[in-house]
Backbone as a chain_set.jsonl record, in Angstrom:
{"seq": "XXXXXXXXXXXXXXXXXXXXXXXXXXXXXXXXXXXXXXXXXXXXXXXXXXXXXXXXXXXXXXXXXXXXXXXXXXXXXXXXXXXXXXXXXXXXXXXXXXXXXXXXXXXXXXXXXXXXXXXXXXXXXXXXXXXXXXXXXXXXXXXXX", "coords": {"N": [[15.688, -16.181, 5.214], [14.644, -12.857, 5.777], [15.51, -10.965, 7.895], [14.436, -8.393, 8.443], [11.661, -8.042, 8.212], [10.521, -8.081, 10.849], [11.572, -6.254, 11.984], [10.127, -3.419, 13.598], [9.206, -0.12, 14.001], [9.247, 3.305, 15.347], [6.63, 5.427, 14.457], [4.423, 7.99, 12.894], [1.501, 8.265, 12.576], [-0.629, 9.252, 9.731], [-3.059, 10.275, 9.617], [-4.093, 10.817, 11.838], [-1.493, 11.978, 13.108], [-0.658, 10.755, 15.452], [2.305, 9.117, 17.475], [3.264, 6.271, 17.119], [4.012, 2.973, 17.329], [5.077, 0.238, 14.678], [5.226, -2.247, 12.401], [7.753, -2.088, 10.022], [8.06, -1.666, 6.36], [9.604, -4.322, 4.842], [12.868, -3.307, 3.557], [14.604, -3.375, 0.413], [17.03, -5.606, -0.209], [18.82, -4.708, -2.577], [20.198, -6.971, -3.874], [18.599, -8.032, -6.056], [15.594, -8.169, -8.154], [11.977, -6.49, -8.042], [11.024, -8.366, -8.299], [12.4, -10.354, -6.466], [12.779, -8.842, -4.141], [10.157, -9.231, -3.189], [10.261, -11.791, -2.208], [11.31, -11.019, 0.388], [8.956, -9.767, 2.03], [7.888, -12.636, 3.325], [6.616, -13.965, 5.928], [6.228, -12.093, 7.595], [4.055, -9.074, 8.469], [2.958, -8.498, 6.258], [1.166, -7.959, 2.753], [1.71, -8.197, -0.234], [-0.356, -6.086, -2.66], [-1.607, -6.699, -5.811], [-3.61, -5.514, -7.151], [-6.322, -2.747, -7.653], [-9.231, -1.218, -6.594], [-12.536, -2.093, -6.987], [-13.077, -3.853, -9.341], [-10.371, -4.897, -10.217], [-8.195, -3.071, -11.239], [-4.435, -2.245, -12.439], [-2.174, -2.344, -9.663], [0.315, -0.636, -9.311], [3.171, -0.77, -10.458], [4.257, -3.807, -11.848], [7.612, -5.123, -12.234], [8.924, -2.997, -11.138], [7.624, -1.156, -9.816], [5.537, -2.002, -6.516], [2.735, -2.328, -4.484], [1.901, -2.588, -0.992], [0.01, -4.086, 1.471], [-0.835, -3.89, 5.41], [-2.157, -4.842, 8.763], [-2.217, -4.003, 12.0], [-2.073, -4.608, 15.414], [-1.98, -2.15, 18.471], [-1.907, -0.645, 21.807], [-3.638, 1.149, 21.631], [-5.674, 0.528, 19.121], [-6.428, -0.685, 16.3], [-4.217, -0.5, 13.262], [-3.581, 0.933, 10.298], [-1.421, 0.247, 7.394], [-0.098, 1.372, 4.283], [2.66, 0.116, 2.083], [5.359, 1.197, -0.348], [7.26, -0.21, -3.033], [9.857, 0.932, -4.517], [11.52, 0.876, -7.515], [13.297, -0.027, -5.657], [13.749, 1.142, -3.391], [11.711, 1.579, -0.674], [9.015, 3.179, 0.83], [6.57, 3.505, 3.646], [3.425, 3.983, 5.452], [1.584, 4.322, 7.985], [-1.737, 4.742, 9.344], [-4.628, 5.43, 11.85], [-7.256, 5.089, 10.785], [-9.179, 3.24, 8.764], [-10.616, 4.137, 5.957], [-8.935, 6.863, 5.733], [-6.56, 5.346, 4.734], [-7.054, 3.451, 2.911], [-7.909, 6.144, 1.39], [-5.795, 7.283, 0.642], [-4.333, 5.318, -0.859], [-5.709, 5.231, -2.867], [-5.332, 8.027, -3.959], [-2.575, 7.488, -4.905], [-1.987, 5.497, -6.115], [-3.831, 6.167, -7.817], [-2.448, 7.963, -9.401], [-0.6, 6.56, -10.899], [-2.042, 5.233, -12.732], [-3.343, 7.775, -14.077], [-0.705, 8.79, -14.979], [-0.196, 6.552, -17.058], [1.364, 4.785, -15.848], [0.297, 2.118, -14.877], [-2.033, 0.016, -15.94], [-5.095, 1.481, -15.72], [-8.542, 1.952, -15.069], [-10.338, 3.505, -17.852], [-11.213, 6.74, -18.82], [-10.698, 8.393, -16.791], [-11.161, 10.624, -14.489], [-10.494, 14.226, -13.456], [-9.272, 14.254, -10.645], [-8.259, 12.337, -8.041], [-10.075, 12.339, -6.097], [-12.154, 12.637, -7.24], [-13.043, 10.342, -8.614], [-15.134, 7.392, -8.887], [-16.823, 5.442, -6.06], [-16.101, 2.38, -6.501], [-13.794, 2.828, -7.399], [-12.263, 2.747, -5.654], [-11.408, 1.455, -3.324], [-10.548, -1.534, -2.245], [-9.415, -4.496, -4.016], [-12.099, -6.652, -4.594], [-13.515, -5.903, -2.935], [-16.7, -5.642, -2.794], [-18.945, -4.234, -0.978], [-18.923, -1.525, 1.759], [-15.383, -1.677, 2.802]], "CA": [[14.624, -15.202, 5.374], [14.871, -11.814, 6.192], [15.039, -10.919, 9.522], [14.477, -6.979, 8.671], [10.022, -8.533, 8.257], [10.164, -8.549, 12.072], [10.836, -4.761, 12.705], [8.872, -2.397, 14.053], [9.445, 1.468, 14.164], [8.399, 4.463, 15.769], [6.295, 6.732, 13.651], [3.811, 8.896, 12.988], [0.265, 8.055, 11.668], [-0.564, 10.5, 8.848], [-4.295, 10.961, 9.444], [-4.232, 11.106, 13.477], [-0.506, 12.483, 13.776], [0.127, 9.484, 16.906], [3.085, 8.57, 17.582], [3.126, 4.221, 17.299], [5.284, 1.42, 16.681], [4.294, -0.602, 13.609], [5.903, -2.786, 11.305], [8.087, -1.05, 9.003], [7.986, -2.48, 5.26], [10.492, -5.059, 4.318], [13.881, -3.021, 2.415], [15.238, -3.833, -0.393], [18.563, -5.866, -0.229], [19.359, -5.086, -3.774], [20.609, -7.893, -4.439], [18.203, -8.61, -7.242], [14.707, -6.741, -8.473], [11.049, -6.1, -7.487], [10.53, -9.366, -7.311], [13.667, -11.006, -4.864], [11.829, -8.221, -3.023], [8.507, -9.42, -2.69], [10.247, -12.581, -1.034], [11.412, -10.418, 2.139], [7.399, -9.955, 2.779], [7.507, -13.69, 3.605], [6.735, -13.989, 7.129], [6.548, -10.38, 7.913], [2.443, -8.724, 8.417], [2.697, -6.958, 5.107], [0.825, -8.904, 1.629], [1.413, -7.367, -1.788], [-1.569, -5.572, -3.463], [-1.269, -6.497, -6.976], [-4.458, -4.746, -7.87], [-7.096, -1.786, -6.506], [-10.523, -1.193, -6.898], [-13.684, -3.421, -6.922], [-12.958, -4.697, -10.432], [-8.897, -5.384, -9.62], [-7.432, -2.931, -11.791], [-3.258, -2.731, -11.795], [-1.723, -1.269, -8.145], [1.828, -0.66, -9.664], [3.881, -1.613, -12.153], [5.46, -5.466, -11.576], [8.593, -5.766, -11.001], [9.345, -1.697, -10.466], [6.577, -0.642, -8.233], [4.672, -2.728, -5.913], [1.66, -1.964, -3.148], [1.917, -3.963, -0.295], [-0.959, -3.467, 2.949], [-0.824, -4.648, 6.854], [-2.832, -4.326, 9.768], [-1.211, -4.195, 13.46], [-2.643, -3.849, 16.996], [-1.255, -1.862, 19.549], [-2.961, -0.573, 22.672], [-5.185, 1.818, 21.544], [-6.652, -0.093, 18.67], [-5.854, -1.186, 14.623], [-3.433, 0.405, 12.697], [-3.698, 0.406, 8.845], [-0.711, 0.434, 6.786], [0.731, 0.422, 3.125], [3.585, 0.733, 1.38], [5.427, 0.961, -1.942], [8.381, -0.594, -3.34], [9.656, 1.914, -6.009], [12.444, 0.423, -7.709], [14.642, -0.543, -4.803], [13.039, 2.259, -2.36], [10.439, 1.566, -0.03], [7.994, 4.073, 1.807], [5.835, 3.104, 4.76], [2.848, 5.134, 5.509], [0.14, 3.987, 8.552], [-3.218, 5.25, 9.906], [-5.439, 4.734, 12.454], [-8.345, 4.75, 10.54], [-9.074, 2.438, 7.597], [-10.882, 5.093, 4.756], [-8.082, 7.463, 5.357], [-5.733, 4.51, 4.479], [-7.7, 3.44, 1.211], [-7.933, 7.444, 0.525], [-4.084, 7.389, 0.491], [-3.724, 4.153, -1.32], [-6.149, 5.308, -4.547], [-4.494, 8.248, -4.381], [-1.706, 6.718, -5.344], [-2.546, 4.683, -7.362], [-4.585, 7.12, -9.263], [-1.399, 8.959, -9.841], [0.008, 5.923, -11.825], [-3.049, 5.427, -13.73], [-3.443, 8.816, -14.846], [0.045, 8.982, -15.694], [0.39, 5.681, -18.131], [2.78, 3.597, -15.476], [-0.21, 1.258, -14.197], [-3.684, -0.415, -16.15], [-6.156, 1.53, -14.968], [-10.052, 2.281, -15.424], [-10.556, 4.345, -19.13], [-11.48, 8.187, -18.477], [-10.341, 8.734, -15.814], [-11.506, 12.027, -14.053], [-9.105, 14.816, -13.381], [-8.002, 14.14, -9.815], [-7.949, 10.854, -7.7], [-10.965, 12.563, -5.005], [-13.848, 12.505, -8.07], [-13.475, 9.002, -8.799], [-16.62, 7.075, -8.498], [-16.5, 4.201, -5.386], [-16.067, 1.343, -7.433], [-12.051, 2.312, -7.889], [-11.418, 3.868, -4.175], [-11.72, 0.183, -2.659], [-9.521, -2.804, -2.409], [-10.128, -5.436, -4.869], [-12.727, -7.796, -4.33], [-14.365, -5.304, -1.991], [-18.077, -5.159, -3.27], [-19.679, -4.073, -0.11], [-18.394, -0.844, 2.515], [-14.328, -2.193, 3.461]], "C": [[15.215, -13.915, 5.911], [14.817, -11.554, 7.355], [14.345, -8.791, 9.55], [12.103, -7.136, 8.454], [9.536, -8.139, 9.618], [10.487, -6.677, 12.719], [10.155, -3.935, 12.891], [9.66, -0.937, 14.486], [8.98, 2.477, 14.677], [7.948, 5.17, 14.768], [5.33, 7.506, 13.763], [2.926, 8.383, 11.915], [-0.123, 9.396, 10.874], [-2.113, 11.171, 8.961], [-4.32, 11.187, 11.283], [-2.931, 11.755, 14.198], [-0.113, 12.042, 15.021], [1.657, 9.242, 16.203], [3.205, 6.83, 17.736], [4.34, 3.681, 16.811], [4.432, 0.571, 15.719], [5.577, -1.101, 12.822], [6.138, -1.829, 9.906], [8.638, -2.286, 7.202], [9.506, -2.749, 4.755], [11.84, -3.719, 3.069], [14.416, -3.671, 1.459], [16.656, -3.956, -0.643], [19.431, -5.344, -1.221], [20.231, -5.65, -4.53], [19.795, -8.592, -6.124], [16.925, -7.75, -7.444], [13.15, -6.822, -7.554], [10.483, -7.476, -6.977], [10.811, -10.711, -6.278], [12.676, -9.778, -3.372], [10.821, -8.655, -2.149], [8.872, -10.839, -1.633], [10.181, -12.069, 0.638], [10.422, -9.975, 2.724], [6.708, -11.221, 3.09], [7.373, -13.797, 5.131], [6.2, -12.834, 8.394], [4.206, -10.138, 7.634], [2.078, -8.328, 7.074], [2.217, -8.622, 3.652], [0.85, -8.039, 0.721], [0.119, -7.536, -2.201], [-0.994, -5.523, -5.133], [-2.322, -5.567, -7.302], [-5.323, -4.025, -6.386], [-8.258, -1.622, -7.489], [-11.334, -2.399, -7.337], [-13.333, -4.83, -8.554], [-11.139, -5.585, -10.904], [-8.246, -4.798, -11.352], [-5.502, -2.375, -11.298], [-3.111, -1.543, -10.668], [-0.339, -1.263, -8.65], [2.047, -0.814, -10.964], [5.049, -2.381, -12.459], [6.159, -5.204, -12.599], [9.308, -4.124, -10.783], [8.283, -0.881, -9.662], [5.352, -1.566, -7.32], [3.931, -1.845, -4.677], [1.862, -2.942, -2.427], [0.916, -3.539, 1.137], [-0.448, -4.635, 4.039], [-1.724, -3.923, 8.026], [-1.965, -4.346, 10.959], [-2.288, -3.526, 14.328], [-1.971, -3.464, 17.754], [-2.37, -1.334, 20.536], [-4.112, 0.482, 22.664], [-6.242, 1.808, 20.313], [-5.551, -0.414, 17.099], [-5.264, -0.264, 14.319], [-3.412, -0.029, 11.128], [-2.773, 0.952, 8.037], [-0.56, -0.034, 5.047], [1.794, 1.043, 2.599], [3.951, 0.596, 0.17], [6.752, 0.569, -2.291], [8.359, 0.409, -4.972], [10.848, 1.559, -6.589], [13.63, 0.668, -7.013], [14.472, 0.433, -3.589], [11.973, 1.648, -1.737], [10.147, 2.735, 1.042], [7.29, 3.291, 2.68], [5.036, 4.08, 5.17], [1.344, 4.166, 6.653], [-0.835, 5.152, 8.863], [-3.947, 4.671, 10.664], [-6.774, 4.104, 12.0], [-8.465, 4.467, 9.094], [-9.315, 3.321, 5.863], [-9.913, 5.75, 5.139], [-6.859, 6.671, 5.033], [-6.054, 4.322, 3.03], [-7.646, 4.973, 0.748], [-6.823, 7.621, -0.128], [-3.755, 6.258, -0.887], [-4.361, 4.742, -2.924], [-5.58, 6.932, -4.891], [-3.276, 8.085, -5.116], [-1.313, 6.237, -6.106], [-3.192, 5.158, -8.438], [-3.569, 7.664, -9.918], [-0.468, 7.903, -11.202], [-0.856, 5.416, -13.212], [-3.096, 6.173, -14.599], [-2.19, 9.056, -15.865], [0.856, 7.382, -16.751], [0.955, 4.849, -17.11], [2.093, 2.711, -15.203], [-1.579, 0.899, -15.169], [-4.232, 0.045, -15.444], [-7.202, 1.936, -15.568], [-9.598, 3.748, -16.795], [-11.134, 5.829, -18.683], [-11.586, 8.244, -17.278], [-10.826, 10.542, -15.503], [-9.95, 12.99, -13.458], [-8.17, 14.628, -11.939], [-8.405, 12.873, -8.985], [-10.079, 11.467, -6.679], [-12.241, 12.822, -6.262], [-13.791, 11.125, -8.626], [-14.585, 8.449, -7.889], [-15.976, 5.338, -7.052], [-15.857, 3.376, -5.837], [-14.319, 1.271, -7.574], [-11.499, 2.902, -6.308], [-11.223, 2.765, -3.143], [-10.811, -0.85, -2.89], [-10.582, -4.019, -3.192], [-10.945, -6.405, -4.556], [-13.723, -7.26, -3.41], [-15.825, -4.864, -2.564], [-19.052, -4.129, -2.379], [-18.529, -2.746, 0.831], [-16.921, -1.501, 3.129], [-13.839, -1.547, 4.518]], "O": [[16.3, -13.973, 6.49], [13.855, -12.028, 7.961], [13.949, -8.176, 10.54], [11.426, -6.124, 8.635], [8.344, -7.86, 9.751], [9.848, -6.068, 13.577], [9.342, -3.721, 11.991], [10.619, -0.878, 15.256], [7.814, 2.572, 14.293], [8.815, 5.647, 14.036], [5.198, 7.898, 14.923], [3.256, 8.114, 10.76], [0.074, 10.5, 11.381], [-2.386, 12.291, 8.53], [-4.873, 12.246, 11.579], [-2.941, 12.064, 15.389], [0.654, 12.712, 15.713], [2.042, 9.195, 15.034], [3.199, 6.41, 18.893], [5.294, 3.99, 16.097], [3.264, 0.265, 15.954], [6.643, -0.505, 12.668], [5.392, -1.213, 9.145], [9.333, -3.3, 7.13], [10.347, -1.923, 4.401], [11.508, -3.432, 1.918], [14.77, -4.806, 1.779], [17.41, -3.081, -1.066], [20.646, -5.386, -1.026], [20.872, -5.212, -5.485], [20.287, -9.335, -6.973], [16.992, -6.61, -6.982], [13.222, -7.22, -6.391], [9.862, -7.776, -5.958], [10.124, -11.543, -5.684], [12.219, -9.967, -2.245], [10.633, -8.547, -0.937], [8.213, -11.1, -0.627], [9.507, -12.414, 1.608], [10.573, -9.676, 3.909], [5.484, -11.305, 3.178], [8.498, -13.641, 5.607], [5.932, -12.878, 9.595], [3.408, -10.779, 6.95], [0.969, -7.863, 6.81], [2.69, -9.758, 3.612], [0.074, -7.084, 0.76], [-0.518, -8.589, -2.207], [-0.239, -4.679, -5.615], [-1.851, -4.581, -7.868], [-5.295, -4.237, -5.174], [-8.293, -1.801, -8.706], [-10.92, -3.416, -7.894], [-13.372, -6.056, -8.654], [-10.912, -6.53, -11.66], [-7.942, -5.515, -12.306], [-5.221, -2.154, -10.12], [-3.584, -0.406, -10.633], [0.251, -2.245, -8.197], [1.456, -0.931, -12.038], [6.147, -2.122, -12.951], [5.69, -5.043, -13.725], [10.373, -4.154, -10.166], [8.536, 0.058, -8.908], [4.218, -1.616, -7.796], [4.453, -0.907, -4.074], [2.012, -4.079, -2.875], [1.287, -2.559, 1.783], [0.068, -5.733, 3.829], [-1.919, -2.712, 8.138], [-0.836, -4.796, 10.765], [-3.01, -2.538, 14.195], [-1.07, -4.247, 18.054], [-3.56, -1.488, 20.263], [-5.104, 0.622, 23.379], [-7.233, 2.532, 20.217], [-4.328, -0.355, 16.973], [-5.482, 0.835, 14.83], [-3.245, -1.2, 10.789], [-2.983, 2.131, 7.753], [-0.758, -1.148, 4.561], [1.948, 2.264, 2.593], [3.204, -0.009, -0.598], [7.565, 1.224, -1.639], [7.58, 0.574, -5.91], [11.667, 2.18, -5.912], [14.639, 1.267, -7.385], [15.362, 0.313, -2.746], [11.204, 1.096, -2.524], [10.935, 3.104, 1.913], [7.431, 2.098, 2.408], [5.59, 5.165, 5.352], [0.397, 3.555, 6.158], [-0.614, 6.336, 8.604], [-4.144, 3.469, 10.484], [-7.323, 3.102, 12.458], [-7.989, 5.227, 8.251], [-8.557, 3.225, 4.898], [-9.137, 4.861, 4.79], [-5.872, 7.407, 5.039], [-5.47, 4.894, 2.11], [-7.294, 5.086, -0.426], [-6.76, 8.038, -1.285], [-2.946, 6.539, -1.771], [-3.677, 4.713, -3.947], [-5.37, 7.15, -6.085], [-3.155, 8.801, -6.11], [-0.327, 6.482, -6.801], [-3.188, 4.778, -9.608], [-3.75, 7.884, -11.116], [0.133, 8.381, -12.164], [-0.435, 5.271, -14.36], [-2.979, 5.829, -15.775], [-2.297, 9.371, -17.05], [2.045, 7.231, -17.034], [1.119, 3.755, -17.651], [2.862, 1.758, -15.073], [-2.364, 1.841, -15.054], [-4.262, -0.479, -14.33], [-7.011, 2.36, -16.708], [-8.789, 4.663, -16.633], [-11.765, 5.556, -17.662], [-12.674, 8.131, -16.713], [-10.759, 11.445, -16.337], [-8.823, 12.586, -13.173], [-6.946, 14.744, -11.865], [-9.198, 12.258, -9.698], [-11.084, 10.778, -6.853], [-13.31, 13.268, -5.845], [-14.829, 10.838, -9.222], [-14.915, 8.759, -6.745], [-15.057, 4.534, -7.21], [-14.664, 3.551, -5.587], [-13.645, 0.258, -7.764], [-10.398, 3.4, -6.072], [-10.855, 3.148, -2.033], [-10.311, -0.88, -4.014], [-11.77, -4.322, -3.085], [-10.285, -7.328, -4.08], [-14.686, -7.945, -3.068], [-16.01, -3.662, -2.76], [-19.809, -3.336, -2.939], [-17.325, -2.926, 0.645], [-17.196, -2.012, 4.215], [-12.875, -2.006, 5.131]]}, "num_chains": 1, "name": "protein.A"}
């Protein structure tokens, strides 16, 4: 197992600009591809997001880009993270507060949609912030997440 699951980093939340410690997303040994990767999130807070929005269309594009989310507590409350495995790169990006986490994430994700690399929802609107609810939500989420 990885032992690199178990660190934690100083950074900087992107919607509250704190300074925190949080689990920083599993690197890639490259020893092998996206998905020797996805083992080193065994153990570790972080669960790959294969899919986004209510109806679970794709979050990436297996085995060169993966989503992966985590929560963490520290002492002044939840912390909501995700990151991205981009063939053999990973980013790490938290927040204190959960909608500016999902805002980030369908961002994101809209960006691979729009541009062909990911299955996503058919007419798509021109930028990620006029999509209708329904795709701005983690999969399975019917109700306010």
């Amino acid at each position: 197992m990885n032992t690199d699951t178990a660190v934690q980093v100083s950074t900087t939340t992107k919607d509250t600009e704190e300074t925190v410690t949080a689990p920083v997303l599993p690197v890639d040994d490259r020893t092998g591809d996206g998905y020797d990767w996805l083992d080193t999130l065994t153990g570790s807070p972080w669960k790959v997001m294969g899919a986004w929005g209510t109806d679970g269309w794709d979050a990436g594009s297996w085995p060169y880009v993966f989503f992966a989310t985590a929560t963490h507590r520290d002492e002044t409350g939840t912390l909501y993270g995700y990151g991205t495995y981009l063939e053999g790169d990973t980013y790490t990006h938290w927040y204190r507060a959960e909608d500016a986490c999902h805002k980030a994430i369908t961002r994101e994700v809209f960006w691979y949609w729009k541009h062909g690399q990911a299955d996503g929802p058919a007419h798509l609107p021109a930028t990620a912030e006029e999509l209708d609810d329904e795709f701005t939500k983690p999969y399975g989420c019917i109700h306010r997440c």
